[in-house]
N, C-alpha and C positions, 0 to 999 in steps of 0.2 A: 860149943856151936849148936844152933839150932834150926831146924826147917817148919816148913808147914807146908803142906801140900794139899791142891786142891785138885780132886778127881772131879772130870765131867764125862755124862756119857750125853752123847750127841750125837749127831746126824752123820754120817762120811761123809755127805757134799758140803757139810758145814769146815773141814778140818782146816785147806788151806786159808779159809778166811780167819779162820781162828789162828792157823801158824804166824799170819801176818799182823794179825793185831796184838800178839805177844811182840813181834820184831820188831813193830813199828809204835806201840804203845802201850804196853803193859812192861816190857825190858825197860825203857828210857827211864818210866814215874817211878817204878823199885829202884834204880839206880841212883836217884835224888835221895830218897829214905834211909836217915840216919839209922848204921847198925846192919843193911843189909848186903850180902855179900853174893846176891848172884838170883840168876832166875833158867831152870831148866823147862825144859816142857817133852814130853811124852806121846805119841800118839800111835792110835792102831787106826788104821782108813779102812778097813773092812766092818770094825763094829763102830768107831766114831768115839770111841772110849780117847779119853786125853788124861793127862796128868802134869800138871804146874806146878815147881818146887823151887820155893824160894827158901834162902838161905838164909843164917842170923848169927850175929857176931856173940847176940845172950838171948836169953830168956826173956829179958827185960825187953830189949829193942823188939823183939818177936814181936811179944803183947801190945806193946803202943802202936804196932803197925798195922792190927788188924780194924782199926776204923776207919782209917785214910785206906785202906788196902779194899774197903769192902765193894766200893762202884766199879771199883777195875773188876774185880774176881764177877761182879754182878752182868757188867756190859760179857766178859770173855764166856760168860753162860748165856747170855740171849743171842753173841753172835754163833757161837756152836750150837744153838737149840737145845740147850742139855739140862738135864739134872747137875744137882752138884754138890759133892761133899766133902769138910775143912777137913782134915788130919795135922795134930801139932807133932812134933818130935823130935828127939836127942838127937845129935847125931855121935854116933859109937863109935864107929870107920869112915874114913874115906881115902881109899889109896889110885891114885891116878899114873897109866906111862904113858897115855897117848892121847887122843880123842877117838872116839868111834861113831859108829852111823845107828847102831842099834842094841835095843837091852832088855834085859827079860829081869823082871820082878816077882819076888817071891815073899811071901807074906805068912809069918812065922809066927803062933804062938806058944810060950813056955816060959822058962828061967830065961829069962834075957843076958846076966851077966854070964853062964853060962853060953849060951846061944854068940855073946861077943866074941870069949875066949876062945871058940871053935872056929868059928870064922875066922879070926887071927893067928891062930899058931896051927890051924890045919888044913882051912879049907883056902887060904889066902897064898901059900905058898904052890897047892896043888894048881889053882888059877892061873897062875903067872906063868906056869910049865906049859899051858894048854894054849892051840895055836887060838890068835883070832884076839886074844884075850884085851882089854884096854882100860878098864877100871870095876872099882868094887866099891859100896857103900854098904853101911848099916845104920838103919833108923831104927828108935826103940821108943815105943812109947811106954811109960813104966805103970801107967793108971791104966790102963786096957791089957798091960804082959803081952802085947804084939810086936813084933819087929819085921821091917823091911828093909831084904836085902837086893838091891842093886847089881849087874853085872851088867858092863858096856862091850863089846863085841866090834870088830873092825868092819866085819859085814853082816848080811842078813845070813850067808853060806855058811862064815866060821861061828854065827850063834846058833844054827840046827846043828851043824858038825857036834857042838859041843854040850846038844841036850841029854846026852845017855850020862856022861861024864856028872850034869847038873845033879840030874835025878841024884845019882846015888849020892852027892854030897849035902843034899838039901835032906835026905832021908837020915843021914849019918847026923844032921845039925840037929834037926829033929829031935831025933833021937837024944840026944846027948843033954839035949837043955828038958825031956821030958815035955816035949812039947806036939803039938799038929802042924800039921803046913795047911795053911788056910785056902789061899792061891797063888798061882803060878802065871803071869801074860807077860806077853812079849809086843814091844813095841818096836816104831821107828822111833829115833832122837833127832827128832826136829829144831829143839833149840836149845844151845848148851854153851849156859853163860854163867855157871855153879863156878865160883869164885874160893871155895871152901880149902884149908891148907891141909895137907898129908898128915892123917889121925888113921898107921896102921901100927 
């Protein structure tokens, strides 16, 4: 499985036009495209920063979709006022129990196949213990050695409750893949139609 994702920074008065033209027209057109298996979206309304990730059944479908993909991703940057920039990527994990309202991304570089194993046999079982908790992902891109991980929260309360817990497991993953932690932000989950099947 594969995603691509497109970060916009944008305006905050720009967000809910932009939530709505995901709901109303940028989910529908990906849902026709052969190969594709979902479309999330990310947003923080204090900086206007967004993030769009759509899903891929291969590599292949990815690639063919990024021409026909290119006026939607172009219209969803003029209506948020934004910059914008593509990220392709693996996807390593993806373990789901519930839905949630919000999720904080962290942005890792090192040994990725290391960086996966941790995530899975140490830092994915400690999550599941932790209240609040609702899903986890791993993106890894292997030409850049960066990965982004994912964590979905039931509220905005049990994702602060659960940032001291982050810290030290994002320091340990770090660590262990010999790697930096690039950055850390936390959004709302505005729109979450990730279609993706249970890869932990």
């Amino acid at each position: 499985m594969y995603a691509r994702s497109t970060t916009f920074h944008g305006k905050p008065d720009n967000i809910d036009a932009g939530i709505k033209y995901v709901e109303n027209e940028a989910g529908p057109a990906l849902a026709k495209i052969e190969g594709c298996r979902g479309l999330s979206m990310l947003v923080d309304r204090e900086t206007g920063d967004c993030i769009a990730t759509s899903s891929w059944e291969s590599e292949e479908a990815m690639r063919a979709s990024d021409e026909p993909l290119r006026p939607i991703r172009d219209r969803g940057r003029d209506i948020l006022g934004a910059s914008m920039q593509v990220d392709e990527w693996e996807i390593a994990l993806m373990h789901r129990s519930q839905h949630g309202e919000c999720c904080r991304v962290s942005w890792v570089e090192g040994d990725l196949d290391t960086l996966t194993e941790t995530f899975r046999t140490a830092l994915l079982p400690q999550l599941e213990q932790t209240a609040g908790f609702c899903s986890a992902s791993l993106l890894m891109n292997r030409s850049t050695g960066l990965g982004c991980a994912t964590t979905v929260w039931e509220s905005r309360a049990a994702m602060e409750a659960s940032r001291e817990a982050a810290d030290e497991m994002r320091s340990r993953a770090a660590s262990e893949a010999s790697g930096t932690i690039v950055e850390v932000h936390e959004y709302d989950l505005a729109y979450a139609h990730l279609h993706v099947p249970e890869m932990a």
